[in-house]
C-alpha atoms as one frame of an Amber mdcrd trajectory, in Angstrom:
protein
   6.170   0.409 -10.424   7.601  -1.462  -7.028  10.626  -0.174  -7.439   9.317
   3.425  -8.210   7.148   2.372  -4.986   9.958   1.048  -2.658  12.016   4.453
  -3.235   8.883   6.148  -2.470   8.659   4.833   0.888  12.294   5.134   1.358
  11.527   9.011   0.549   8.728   9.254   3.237  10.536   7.426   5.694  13.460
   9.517   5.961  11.173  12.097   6.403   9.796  10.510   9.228  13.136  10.578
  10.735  13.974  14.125  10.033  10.283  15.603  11.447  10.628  13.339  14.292
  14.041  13.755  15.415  12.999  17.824  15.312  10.274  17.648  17.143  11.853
  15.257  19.765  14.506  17.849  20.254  12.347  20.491  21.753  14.330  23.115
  19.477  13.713  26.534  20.031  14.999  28.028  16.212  12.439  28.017  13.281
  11.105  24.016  11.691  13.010  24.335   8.682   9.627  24.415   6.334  11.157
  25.034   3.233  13.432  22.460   3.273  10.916  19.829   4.461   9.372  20.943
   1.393  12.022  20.885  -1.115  12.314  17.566  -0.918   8.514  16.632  -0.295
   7.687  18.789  -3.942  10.108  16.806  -6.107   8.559  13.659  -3.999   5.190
  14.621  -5.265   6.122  15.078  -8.814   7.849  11.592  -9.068   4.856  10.301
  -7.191   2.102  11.718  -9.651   4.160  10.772 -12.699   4.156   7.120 -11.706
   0.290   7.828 -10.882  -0.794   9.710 -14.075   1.594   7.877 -17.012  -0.813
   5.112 -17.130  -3.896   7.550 -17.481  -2.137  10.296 -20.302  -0.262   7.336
 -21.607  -3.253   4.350 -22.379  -6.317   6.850 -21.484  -6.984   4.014 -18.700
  -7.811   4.602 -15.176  -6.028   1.730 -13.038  -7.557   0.590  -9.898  -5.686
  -2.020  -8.486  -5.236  -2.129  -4.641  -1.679  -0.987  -4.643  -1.936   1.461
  -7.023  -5.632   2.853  -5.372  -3.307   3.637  -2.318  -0.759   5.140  -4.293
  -2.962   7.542  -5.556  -5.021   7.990  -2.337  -1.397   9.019  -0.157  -0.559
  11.405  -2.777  -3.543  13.013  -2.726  -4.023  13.569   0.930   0.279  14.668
   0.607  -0.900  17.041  -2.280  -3.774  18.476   0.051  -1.247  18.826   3.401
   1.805  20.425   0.315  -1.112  23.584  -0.749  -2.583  23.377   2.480   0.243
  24.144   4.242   0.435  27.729   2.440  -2.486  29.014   3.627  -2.722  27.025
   7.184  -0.410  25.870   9.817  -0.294  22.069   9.438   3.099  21.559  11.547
   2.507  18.695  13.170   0.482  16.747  10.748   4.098  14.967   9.069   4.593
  13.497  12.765   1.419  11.022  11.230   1.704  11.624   7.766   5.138  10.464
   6.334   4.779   7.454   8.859   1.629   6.647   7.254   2.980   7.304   3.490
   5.817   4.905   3.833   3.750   2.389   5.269   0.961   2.512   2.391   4.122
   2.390  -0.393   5.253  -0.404   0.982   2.302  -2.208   1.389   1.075  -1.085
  -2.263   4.768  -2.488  -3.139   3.762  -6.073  -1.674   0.005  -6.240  -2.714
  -0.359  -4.795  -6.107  -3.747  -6.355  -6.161  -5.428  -6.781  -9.570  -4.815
  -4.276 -12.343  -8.005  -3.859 -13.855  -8.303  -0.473 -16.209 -11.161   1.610
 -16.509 -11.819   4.132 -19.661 -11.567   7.337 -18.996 -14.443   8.458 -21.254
 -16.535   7.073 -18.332 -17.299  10.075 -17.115 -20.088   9.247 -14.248 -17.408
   6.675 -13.146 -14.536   9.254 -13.026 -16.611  11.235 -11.323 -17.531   8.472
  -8.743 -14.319   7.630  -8.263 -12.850  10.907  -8.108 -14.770  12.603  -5.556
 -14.367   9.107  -3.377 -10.408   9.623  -3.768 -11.075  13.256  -2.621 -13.263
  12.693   0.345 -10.967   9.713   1.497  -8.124  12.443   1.319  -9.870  14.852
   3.499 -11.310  12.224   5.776  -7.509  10.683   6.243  -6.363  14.460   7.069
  -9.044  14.621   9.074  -8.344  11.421  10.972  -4.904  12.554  11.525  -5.395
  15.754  13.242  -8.044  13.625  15.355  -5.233  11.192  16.525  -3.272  14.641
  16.957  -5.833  16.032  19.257  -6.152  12.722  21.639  -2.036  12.636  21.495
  -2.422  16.379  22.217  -5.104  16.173  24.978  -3.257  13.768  27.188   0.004
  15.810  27.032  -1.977  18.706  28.555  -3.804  16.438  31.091  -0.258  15.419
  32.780   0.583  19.213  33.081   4.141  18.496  32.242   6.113  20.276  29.804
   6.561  17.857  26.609   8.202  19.126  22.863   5.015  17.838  21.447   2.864
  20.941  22.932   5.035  23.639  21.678   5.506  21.749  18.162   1.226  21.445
  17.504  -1.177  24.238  16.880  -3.049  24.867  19.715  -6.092  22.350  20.245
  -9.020  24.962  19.055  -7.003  25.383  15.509  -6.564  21.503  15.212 -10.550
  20.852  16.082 -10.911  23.698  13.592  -9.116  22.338  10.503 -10.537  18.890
  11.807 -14.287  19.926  10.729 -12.937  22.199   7.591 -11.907  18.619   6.615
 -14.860  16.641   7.329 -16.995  19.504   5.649 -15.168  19.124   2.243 -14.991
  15.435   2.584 -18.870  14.976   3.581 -20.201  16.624   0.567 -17.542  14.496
  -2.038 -18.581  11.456  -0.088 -22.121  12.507  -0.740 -21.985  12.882  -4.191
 -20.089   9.592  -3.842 -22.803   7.789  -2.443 -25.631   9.288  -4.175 -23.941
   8.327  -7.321 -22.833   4.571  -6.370 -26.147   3.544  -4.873 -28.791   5.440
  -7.191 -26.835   5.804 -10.159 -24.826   2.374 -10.474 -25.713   1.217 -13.779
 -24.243   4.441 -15.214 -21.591   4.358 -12.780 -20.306   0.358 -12.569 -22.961
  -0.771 -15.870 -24.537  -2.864 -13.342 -27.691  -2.920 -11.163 -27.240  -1.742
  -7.374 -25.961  -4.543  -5.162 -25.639  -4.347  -1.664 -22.610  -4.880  -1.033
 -20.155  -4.805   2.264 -18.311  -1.541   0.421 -22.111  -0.372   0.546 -22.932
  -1.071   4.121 -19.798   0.034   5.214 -19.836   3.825   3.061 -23.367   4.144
   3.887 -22.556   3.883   7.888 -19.680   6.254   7.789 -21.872   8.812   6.015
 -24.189   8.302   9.049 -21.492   8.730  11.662 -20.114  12.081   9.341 -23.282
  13.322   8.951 -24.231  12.955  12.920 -20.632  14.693  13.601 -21.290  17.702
  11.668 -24.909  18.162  12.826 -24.082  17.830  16.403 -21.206  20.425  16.048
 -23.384  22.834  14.316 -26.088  22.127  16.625 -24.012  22.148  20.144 -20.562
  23.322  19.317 -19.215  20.138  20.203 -16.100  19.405  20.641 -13.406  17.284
  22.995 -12.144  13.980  23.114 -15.099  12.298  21.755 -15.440  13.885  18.841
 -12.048  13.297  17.700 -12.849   9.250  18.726 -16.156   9.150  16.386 -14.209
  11.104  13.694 -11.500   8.110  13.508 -14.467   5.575  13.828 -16.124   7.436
  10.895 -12.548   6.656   9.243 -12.394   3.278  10.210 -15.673   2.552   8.337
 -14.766   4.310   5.802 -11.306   2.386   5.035 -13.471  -1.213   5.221 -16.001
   0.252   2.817 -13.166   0.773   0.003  -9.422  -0.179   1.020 -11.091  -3.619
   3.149 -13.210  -5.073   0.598 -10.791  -4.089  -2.687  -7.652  -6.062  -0.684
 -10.116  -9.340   0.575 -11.687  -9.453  -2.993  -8.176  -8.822  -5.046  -5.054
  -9.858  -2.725  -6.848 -12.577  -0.786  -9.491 -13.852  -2.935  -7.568 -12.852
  -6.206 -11.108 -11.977  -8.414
């Protein structure tokens, strides 16, 4: 698995380099999509074999923290590979394969503890599946956020930059932004409703408040105020995009913060 891991992120990372150096050179012929994702499908199906052997092979869900971001990155990379067909993402592997190389290598280096769930636990499947969805969407989400501040201060300086004519204009970012956050708000609903009021069924144990409690419980707050305002107000702008990546922030202690303190650090 590191190794499979290590030539992951050596995968993502020269992907990086090829998006990059495109978008740095300001060129006027088409991004050469299907090439991008020639090599970004057989990516994915290497990925998800690594991901899924240990599930079709032992019927065994494993959660350690290494292999919890493994699956997490190539979800959100499987949401931006069908997304891309029916909206236009360019722009969104600027962050993405950055971000993917980073999380193989640190899933490499902190495996955390392998601990297997059964996968005829279907309330916990179901937990944790529609958690690994709405962290997905919510890290897509959180991109195109960081996409619209980058974005937003390119405009500002009224100076021609690559970066403008590379993006979708700000409107469609904002848009695809709260398309996210829609998806993700009602998976990380049913994700809360089922780890706080169903956790014996869930976990087999009685609800604990825990930090990964506080923590998912407060981004759902900050999600849910997002959405109402915008439906309320139309609001939109700078700030929106900043409580969107605070919402993510939260959201990354509640899981991703406690699982690495409790299994690299702590080692339980």
């Amino acid at each position: 698995m590191p190794v499979v891991l290590i030539c992951l992120m050596l995968v993502y990372t020269a992907l990086s380099f090829f998006v990059w150096r495109y978008q740095r050179a300001g060129q006027e012929k088409a991004y050469p999509l299907k090439k991008e994702f020639a090599v970004l499908g057989i990516t994915l199906l290497v990925h998800g074999i690594s991901i899924w052997q240990p599930v079709i092979g032992s019927q065994l869900l494993v959660m350690g923290f290494g292999y919890a971001l493994s699956m997490m990155m190539w979800l959100v990379l499987m949401l931006y590979f069908a997304g891309s067909f029916f909206y236009r993402l360019r722009g969104l592997q600027l962050l993405l394969y950055p971000l993917a190389a980073l999380l193989m290598l640190l899933a490499a280096i902190f495996p955390g503890q392998h601990t297997g769930y059964q996968t005829e636990n279907w309330p916990f499947i179901l937990h944790v599946t529609s958690s690994l969805l709405a962290y997905g969407l919510f890290t897509i989400a959180a991109l195109i956020a960081v996409l619209i501040l980058w974005l937003s201060g390119h405009l500002h300086k009224h100076k021609f930059s690559p970066l403008v004519s590379f993006l979708p204009p700000l409107l469609s970012l904002e848009k695809m932004m709260f398309q996210s956050m829609w998806v993700g708000f009602v998976l990380l609903t049913i994700s809360v409703v089922s780890g706080t009021f169903f956790s014996e069924k869930v976990f087999g144990v009685p609800f604990q408040l825990t930090h990964k409690t506080i923590f998912g419980i407060i981004s759902w707050f900050i999600y849910a105020g997002l959405l109402l305002k915008r439906s309320l107000t139309s609001w939109r702008g700078k700030k929106v995009a900043i409580w969107t990546i605070l919402g993510f922030v939260s959201l990354v202690l509640a899981y991703f913060g406690s699982k690495f303190v409790l299994e690299v650090i702590l080692h339980r």
